[in-house]
C-alpha positions as CSV (number, residue, x, y, z in Angstrom):
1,X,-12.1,3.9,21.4
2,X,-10.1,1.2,19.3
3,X,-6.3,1.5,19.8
4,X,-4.3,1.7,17.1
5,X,-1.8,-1.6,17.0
6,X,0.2,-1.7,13.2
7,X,2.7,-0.1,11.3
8,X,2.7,3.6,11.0
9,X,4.4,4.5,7.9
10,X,5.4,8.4,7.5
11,X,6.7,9.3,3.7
12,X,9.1,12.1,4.1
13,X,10.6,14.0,1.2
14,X,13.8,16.4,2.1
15,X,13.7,19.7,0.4
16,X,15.6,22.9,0.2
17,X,12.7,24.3,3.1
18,X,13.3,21.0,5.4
19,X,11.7,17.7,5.1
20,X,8.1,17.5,4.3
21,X,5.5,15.0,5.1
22,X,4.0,13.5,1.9
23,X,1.7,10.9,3.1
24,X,0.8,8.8,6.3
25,X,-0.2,4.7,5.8
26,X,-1.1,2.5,8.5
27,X,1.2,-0.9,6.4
28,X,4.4,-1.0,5.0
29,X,5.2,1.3,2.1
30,X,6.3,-0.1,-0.8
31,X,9.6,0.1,-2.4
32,X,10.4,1.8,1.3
33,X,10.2,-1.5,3.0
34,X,12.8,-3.1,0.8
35,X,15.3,-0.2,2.3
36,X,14.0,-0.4,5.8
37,X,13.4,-4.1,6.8
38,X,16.9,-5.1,5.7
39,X,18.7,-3.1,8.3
40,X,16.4,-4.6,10.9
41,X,18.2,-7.0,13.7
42,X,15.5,-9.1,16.1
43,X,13.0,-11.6,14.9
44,X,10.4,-9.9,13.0
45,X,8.0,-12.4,12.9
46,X,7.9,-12.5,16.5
47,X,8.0,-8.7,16.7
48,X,5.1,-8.3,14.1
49,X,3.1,-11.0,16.6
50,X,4.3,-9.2,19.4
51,X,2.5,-6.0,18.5
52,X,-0.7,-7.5,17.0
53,X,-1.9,-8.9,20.5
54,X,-0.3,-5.4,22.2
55,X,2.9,-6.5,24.1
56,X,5.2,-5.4,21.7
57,X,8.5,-4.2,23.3
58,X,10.5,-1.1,22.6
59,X,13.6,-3.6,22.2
60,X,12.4,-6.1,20.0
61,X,14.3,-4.5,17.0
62,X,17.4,-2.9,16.3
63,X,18.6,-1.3,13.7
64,X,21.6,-2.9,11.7
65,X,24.5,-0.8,11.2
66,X,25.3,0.1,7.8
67,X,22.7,1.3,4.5
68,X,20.4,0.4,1.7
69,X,19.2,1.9,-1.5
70,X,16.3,0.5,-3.0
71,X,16.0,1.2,-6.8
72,X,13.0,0.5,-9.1
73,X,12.9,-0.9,-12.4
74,X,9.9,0.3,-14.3
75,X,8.2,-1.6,-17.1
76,X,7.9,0.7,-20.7
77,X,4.9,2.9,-20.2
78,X,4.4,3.2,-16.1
79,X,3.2,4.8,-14.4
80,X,0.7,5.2,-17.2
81,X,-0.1,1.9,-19.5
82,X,3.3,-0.7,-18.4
83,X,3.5,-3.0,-21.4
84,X,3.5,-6.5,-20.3
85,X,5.3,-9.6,-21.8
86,X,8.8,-8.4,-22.5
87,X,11.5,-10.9,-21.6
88,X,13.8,-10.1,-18.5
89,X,17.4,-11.1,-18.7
90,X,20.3,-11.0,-15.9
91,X,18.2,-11.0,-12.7
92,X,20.3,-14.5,-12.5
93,X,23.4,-13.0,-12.7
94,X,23.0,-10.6,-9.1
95,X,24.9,-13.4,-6.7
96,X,26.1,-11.0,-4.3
97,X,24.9,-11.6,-0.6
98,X,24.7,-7.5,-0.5
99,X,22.1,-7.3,-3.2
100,X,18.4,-8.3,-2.9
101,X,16.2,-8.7,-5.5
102,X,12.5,-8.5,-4.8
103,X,10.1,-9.0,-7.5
104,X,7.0,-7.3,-7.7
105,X,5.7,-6.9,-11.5
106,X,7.2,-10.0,-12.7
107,X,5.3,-13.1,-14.1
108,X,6.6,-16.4,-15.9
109,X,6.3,-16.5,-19.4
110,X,7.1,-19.3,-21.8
111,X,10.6,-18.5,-22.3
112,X,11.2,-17.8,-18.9
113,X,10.6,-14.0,-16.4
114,X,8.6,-11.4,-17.9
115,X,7.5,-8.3,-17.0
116,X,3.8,-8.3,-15.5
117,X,3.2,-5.2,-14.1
118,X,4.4,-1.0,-13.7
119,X,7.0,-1.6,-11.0
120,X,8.4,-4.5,-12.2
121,X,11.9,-5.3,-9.5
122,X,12.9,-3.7,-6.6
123,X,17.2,-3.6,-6.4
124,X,18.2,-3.3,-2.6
125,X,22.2,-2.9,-2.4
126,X,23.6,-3.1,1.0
127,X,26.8,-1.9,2.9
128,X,28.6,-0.4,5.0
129,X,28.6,3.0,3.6
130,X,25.6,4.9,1.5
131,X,28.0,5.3,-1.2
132,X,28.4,1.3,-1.3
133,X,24.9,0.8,-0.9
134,X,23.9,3.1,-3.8
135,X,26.5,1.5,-6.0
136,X,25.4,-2.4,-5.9
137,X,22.2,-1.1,-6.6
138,X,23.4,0.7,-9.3
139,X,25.4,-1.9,-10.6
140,X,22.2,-4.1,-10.4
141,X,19.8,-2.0,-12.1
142,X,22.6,-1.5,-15.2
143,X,23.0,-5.5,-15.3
144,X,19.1,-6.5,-15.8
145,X,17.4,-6.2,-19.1
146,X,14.3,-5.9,-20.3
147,X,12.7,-3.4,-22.9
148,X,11.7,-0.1,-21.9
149,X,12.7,-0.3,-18.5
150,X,14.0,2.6,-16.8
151,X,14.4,3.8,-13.1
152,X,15.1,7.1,-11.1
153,X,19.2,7.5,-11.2
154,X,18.6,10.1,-7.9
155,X,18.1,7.8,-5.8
156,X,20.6,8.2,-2.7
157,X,21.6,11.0,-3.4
């Protein structure tokens, strides 16, 4: 008897039979939000408000034109036992308005970022075409360093 106000996330995997539905969650998924909430044109704040006390309108939000790739960089042993502690060099080198970096297992150490966690950064490159997109985030992921780290190199694809 409760209605259902939130976000209704739906993971979809394409495959050679068609997409597929891998999972349902009632909040944001997480790297997908990094891809999806950047394309986003309205206030979200207000929209997010907006929905909680049920008046949200279909309008509210538009999508941006143009695409993003989100690519994660993975501490040395996720998704089993990430090792913690290693320095992370060249997350101050990504100044490019089309590039966002969101930090998720990162920590500060002594000497400066560390790695704190499995999923360590998420790299969201922007543009005008997928192929642009996909490239800055790339670019990105090749530019940061830390040891062990590795990431998917399928992604938008």
């Amino acid at each position: 008897g409760a209605p259902f106000r939130g976000v209704l996330y739906c993971g979809i995997m394409l495959t050679a039979d068609g997409p597929k539905v891998l999972e349902f969650n009632a909040r944001f998924g997480d790297p997908e939000a990094q891809a999806l909430l950047p394309l986003l044109e309205g206030d979200f704040l207000e929209a997010l408000y907006d929905c909680a006390v049920g008046s949200l309108q279909p309008v509210k939000l538009r999508r941006r034109k143009g695409y993003a790739v989100c690519v994660v960089l993975c501490a040395a042993g996720y998704p089993g036992k990430p090792r913690k502690g290693d320095p992370i060099r060249g997350v101050e080198a990504i100044d490019d308005e089309q590039m966002l970096v969101f930090h998720a297992g990162t920590a500060i150490g002594p000497a400066g970022l560390v790695t704190a966690g499995g999923r360590v950064l998420s790299l969201t490159g922007l543009g005008s075409t997928l192929a642009r997109a996909r490239a800055r985030a790339y670019e990105a992921a090749e530019r940061i360093r830390f040891e062990g780290k590795h990431y998917r190199k399928d992604i938008g694809s």
